[in-house]
C-alpha positions as CSV (number, residue, x, y, z in Angstrom):
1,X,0.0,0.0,0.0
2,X,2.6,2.3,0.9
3,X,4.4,1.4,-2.2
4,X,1.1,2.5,-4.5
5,X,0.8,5.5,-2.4
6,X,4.6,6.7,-3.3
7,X,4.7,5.7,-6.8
8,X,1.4,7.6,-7.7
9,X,3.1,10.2,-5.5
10,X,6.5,10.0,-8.1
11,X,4.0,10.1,-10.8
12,X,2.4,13.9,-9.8
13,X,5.7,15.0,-9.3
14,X,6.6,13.5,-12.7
15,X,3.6,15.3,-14.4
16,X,4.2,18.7,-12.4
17,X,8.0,18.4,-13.8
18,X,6.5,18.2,-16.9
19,X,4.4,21.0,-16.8
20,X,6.8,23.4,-15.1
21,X,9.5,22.7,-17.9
22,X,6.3,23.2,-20.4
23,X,5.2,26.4,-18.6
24,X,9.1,27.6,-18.7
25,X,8.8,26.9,-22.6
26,X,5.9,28.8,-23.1
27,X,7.3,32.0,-20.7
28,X,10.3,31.7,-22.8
29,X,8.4,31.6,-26.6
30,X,5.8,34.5,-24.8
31,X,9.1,36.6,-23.7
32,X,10.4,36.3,-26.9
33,X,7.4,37.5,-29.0
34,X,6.5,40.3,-26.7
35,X,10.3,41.7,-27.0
36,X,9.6,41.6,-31.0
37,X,6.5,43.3,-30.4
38,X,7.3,45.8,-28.4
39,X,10.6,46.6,-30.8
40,X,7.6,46.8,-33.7
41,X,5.9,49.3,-31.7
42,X,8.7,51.2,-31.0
43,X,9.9,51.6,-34.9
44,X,6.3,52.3,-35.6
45,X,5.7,55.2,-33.1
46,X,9.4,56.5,-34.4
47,X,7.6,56.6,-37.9
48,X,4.6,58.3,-36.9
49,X,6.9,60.8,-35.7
50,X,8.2,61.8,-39.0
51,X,5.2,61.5,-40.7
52,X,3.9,64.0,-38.4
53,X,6.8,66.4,-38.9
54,X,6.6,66.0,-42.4
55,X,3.1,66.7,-42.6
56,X,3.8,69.6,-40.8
57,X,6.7,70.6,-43.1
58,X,4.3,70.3,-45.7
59,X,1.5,72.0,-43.8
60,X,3.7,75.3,-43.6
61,X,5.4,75.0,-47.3
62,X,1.5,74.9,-48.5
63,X,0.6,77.6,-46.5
64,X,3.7,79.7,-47.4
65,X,3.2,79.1,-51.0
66,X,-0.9,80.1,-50.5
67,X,0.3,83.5,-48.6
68,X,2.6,84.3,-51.6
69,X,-0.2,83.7,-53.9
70,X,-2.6,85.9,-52.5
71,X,0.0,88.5,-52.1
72,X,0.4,88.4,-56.1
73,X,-3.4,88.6,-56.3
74,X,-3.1,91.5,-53.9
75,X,-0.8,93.1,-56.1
76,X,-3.0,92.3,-59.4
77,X,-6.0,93.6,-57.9
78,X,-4.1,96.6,-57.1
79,X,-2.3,97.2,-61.0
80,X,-5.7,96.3,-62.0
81,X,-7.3,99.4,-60.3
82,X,-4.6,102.1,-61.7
């Protein structure tokens, strides 16, 4: 009896190996893709950063250009009048 009792007791301890050394796989694979994932994030919030500056670059060229144009209609509106 005591000789069942201990080898169903090797057995759990056998199966709780197991699923530590499992578990420790899984943490590892997990770790792994979370580090890639977080190094994906980081490039893509580093490009959304320059497309914000260049949209802004390109917000104030666009805007530059538009204030010289109305400043040469200014000026045609005021040759037209003389």
């Amino acid at each position: 009896m005591a000789l069942d009792k201990m080898e169903a007791l090797e057995t759990r301890i056998k199966g709780l190996v197991e699923l530590v050394q499992s578990l420790k796989r899984a943490n590892t694979a997990l770790e792994s893709e979370l580090r890639t994932a977080r190094e994906r994030a980081s490039k893509q919030e580093d490009q959304n950063r320059e497309w914000k500056q260049e949209r802004a670059d390109i917000k104030s060229r666009i805007e530059k250009v538009l204030g010289d144009l109305e400043i040469l209609e200014c000026a045609d509106g005021a040759q037209a009048e003389e």
